[in-house]
N, CA, C and O atoms as a GROMACS GRO file, in nm:
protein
  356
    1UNK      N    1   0.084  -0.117   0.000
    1UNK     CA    2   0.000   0.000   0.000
    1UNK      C    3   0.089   0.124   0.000
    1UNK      O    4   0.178   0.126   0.085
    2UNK      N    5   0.082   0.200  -0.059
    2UNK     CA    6   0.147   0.346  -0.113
    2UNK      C    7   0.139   0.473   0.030
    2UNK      O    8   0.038   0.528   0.075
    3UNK      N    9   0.263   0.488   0.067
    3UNK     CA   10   0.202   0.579   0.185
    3UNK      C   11   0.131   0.710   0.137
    3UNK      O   12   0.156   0.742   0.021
    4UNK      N   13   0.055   0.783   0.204
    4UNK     CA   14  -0.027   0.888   0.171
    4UNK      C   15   0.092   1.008   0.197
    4UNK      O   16   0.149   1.031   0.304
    5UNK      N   17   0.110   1.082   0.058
    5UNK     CA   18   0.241   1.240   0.104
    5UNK      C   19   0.124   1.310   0.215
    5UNK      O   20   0.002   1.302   0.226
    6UNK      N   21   0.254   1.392   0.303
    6UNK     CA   22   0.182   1.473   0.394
    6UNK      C   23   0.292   1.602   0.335
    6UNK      O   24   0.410   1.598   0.299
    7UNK      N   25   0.185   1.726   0.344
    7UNK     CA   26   0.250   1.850   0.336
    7UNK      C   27   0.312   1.897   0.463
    7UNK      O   28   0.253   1.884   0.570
    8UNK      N   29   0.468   1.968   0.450
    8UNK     CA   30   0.469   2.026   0.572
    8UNK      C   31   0.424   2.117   0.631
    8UNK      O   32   0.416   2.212   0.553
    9UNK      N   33   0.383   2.149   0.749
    9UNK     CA   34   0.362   2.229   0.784
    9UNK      C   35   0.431   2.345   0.910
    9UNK      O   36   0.512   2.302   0.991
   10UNK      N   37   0.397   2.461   0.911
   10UNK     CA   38   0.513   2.490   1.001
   10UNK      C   39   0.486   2.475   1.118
   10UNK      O   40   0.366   2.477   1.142
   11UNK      N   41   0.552   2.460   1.199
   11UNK     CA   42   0.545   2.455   1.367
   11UNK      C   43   0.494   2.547   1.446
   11UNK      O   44   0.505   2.669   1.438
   12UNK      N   45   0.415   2.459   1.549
   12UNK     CA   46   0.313   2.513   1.610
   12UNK      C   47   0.386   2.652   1.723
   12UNK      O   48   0.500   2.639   1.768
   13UNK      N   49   0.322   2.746   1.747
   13UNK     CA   50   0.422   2.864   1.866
   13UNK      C   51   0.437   2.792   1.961
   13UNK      O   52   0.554   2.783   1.999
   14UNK      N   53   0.322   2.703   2.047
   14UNK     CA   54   0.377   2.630   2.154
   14UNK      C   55   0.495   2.594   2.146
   14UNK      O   56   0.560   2.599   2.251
   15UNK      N   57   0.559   2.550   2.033
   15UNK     CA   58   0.674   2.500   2.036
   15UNK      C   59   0.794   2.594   2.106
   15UNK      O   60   0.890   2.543   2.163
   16UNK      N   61   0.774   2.738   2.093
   16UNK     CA   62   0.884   2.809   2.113
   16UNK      C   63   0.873   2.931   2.178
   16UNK      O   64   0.958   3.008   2.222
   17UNK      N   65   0.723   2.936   2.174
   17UNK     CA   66   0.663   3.033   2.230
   17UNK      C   67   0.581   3.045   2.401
   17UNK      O   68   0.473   3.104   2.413
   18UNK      N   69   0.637   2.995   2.493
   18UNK     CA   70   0.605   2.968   2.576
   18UNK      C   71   0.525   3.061   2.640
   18UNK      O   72   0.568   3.176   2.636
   19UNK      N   73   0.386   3.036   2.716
   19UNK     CA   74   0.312   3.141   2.757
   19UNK      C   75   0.280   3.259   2.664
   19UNK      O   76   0.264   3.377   2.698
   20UNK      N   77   0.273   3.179   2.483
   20UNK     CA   78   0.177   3.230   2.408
   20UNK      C   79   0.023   3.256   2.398
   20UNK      O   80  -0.052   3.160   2.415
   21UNK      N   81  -0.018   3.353   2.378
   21UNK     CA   82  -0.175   3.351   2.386
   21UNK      C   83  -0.218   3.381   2.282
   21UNK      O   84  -0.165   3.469   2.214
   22UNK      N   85  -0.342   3.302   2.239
   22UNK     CA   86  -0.378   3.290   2.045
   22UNK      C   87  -0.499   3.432   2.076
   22UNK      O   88  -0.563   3.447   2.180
   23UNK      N   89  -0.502   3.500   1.983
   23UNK     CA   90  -0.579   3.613   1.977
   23UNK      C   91  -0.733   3.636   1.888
   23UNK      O   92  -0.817   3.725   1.876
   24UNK      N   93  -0.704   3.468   1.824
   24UNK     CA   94  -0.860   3.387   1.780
   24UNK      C   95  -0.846   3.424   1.595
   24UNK      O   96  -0.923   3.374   1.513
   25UNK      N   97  -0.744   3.510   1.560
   25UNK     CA   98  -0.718   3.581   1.425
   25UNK      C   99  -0.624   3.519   1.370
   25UNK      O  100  -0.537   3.480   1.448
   26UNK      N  101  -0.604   3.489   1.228
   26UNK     CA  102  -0.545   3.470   1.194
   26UNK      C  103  -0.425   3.555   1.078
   26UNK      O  104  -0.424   3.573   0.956
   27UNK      N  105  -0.334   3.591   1.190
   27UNK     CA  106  -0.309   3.729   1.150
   27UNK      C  107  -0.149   3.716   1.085
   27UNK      O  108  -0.049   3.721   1.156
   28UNK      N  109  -0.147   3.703   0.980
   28UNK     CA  110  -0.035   3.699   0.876
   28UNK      C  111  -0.005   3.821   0.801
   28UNK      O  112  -0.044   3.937   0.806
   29UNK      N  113   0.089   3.745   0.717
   29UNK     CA  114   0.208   3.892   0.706
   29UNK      C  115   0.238   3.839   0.543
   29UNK      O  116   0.281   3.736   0.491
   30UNK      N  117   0.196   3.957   0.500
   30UNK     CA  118   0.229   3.897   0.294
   30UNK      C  119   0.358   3.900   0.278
   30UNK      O  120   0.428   3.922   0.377
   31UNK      N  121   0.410   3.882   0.166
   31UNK     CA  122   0.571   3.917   0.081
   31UNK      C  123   0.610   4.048   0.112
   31UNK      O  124   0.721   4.084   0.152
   32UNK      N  125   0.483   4.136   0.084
   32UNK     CA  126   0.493   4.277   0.021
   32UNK      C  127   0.496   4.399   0.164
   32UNK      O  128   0.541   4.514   0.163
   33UNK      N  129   0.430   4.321   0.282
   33UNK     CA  130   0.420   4.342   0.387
   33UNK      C  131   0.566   4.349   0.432
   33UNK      O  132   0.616   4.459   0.459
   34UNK      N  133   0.640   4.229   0.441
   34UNK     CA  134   0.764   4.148   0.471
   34UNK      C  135   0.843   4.285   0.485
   34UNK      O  136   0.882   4.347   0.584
   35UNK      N  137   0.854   4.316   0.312
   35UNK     CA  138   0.945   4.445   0.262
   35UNK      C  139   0.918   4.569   0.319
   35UNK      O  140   1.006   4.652   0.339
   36UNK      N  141   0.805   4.586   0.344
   36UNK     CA  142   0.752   4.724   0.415
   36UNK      C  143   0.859   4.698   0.575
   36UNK      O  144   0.950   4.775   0.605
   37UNK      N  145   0.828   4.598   0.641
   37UNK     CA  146   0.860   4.572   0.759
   37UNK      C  147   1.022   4.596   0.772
   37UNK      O  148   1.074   4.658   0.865
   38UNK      N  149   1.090   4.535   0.661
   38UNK     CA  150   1.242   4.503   0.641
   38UNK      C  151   1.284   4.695   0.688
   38UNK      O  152   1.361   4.735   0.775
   39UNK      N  153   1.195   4.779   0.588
   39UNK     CA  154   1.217   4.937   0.553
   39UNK      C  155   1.206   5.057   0.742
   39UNK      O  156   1.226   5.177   0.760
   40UNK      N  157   1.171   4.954   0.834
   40UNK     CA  158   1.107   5.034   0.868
   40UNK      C  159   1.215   5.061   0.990
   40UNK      O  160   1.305   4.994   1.039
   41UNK      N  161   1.141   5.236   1.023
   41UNK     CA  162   1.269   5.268   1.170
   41UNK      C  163   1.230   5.216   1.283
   41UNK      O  164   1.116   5.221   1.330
   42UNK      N  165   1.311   5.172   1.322
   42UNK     CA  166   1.324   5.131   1.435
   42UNK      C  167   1.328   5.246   1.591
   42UNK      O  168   1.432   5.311   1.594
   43UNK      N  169   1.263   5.267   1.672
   43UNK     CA  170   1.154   5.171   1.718
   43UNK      C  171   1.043   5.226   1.713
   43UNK      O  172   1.033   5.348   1.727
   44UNK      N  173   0.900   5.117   1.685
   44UNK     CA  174   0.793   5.157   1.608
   44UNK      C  175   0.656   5.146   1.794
   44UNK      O  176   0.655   5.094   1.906
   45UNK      N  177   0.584   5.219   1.722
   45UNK     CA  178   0.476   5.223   1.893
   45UNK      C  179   0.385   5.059   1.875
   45UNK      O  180   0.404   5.006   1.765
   46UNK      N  181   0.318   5.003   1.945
   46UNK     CA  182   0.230   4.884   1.887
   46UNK      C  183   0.128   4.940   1.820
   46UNK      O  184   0.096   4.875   1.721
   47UNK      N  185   0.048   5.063   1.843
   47UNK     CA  186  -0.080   5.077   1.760
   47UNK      C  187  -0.027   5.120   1.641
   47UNK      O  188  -0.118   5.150   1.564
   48UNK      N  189   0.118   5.139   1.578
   48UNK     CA  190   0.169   5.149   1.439
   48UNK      C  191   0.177   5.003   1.384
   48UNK      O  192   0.146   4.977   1.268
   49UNK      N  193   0.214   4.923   1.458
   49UNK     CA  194   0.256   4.792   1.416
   49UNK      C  195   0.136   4.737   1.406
   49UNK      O  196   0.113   4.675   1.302
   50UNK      N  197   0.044   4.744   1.498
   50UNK     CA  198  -0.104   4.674   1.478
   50UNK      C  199  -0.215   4.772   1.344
   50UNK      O  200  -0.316   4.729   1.287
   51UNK      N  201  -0.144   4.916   1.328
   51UNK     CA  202  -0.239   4.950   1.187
   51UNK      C  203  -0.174   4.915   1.085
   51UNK      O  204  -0.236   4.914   0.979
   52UNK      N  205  -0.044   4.879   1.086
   52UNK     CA  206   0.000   4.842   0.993
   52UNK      C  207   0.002   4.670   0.895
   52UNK      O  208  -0.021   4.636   0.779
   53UNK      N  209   0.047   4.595   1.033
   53UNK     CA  210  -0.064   4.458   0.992
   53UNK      C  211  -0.109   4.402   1.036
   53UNK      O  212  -0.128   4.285   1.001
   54UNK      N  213  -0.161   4.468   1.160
   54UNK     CA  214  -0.345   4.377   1.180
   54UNK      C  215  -0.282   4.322   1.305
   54UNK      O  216  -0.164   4.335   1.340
   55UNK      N  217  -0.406   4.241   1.385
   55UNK     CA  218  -0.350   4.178   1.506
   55UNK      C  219  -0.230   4.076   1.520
   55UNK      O  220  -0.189   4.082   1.404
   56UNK      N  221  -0.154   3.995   1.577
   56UNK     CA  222  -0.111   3.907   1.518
   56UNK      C  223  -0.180   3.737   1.595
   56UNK      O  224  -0.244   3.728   1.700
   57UNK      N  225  -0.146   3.640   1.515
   57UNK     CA  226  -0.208   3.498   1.543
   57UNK      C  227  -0.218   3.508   1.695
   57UNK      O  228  -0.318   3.485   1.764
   58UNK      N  229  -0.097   3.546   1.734
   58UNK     CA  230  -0.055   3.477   1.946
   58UNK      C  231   0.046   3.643   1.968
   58UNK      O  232   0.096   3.731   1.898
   59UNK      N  233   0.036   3.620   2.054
   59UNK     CA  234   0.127   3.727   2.136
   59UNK      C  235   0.165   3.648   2.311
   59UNK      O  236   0.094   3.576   2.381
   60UNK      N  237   0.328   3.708   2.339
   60UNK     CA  238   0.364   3.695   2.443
   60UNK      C  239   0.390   3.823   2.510
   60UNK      O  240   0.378   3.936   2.461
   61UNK      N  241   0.432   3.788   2.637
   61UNK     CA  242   0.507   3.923   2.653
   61UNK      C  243   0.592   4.026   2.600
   61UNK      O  244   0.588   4.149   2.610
   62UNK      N  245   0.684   3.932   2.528
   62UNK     CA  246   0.768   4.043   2.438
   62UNK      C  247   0.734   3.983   2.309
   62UNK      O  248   0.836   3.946   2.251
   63UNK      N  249   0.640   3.964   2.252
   63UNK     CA  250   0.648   3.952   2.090
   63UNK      C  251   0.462   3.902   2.072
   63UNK      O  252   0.369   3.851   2.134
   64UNK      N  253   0.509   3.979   1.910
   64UNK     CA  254   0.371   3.932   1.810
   64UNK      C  255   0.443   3.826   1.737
   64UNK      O  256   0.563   3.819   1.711
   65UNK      N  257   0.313   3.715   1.700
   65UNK     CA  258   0.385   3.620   1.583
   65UNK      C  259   0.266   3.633   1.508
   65UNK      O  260   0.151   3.602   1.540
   66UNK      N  261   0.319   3.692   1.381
   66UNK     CA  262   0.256   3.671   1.253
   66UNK      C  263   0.316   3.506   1.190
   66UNK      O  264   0.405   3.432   1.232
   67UNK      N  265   0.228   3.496   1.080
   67UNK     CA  266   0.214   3.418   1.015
   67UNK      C  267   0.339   3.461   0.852
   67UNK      O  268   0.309   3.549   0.772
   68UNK      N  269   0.424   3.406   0.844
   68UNK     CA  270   0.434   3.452   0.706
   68UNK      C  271   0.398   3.403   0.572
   68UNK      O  272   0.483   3.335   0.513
   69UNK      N  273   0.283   3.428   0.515
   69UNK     CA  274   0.227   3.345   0.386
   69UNK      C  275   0.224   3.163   0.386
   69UNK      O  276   0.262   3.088   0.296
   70UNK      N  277   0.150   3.123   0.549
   70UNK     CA  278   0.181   2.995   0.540
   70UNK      C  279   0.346   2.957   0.522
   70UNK      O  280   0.351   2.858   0.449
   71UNK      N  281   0.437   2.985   0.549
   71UNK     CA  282   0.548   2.918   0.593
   71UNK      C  283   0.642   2.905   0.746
   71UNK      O  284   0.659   2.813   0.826
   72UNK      N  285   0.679   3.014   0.738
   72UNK     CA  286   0.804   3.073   0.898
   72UNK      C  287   0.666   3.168   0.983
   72UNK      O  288   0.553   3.190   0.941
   73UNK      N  289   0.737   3.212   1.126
   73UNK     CA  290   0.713   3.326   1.198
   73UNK      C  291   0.785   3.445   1.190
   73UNK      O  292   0.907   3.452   1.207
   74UNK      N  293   0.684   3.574   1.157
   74UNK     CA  294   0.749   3.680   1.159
   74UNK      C  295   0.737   3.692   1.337
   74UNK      O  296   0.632   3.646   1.382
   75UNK      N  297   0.793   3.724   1.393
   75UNK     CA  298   0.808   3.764   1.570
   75UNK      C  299   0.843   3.930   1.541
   75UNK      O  300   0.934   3.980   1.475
   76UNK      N  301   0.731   3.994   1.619
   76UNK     CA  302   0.809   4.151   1.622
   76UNK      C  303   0.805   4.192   1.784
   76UNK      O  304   0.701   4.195   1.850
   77UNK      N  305   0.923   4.221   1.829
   77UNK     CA  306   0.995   4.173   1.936
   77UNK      C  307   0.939   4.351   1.982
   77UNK      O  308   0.907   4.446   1.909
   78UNK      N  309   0.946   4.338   2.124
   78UNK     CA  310   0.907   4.492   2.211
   78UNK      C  311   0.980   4.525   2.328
   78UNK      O  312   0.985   4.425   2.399
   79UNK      N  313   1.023   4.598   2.367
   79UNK     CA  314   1.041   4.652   2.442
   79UNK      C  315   0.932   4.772   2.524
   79UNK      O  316   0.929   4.893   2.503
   80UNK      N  317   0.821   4.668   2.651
   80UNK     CA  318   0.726   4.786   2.680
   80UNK      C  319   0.637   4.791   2.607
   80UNK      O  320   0.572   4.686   2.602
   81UNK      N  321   0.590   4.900   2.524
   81UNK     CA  322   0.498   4.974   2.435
   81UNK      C  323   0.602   4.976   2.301
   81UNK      O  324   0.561   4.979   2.185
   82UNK      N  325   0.692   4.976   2.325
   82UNK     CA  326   0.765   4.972   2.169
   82UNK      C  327   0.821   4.891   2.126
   82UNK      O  328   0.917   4.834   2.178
   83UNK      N  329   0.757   4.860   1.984
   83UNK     CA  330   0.867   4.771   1.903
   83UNK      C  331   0.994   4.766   1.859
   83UNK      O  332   1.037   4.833   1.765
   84UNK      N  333   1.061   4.684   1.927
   84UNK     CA  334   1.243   4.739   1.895
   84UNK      C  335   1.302   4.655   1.727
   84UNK      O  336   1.381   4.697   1.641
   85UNK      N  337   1.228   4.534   1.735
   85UNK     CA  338   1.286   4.454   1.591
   85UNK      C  339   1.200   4.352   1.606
   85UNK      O  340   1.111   4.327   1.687
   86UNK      N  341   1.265   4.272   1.468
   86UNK     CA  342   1.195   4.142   1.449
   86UNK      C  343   1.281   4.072   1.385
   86UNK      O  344   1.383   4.126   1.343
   87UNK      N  345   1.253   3.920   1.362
   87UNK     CA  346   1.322   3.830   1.368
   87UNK      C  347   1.202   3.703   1.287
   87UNK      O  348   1.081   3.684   1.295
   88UNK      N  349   1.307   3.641   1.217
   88UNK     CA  350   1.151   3.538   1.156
   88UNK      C  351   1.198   3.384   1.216
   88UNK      O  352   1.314   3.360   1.252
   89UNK      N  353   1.128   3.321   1.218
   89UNK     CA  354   1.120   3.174   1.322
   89UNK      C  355   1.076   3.061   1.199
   89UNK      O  356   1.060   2.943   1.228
   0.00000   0.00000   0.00000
């Protein structure tokens, strides 16, 4: 019998995200987004980062995790009320 392919998928935040909390949205981050993000000064307030793309999937204490187009995590890392950087997972 032929095994059935499985697609990968990416890993769950529990995995790395300890004392993540899901925010019920599924809140991802396009290509085009990506590049906006790459451009931007550093350090940004959260209600810039949240008009800019939307809630994100989970949040911890120090970070949002977006989704990136179904593959990695964008993480945008804080300090407080401000966003200092990000980092993709």
């Amino acid at each position: 019998m032929a095994e059935a392919r499985t697609t990968a998928t990416p890993a769950s935040t529990n995995e790395f995200a300890p004392g993540q909390q899901p925010y019920g949205v599924d809140g991802g981050i396009t290509q085009q987004q990506l590049v906006y993000l790459q451009v931007l000064a550093w350090p940004q307030t959260y209600t810039d980062m949240v008009n800019n793309f939307g809630f994100p999937t989970y949040r911890t204490e120090t970070g949002d995790y977006y989704r990136l187009e179904g593959s990695s995590w964008i993480v945008i890392e804080y300090s407080g009320p401000q966003a200092t950087s990000y980092r993709t997972e």
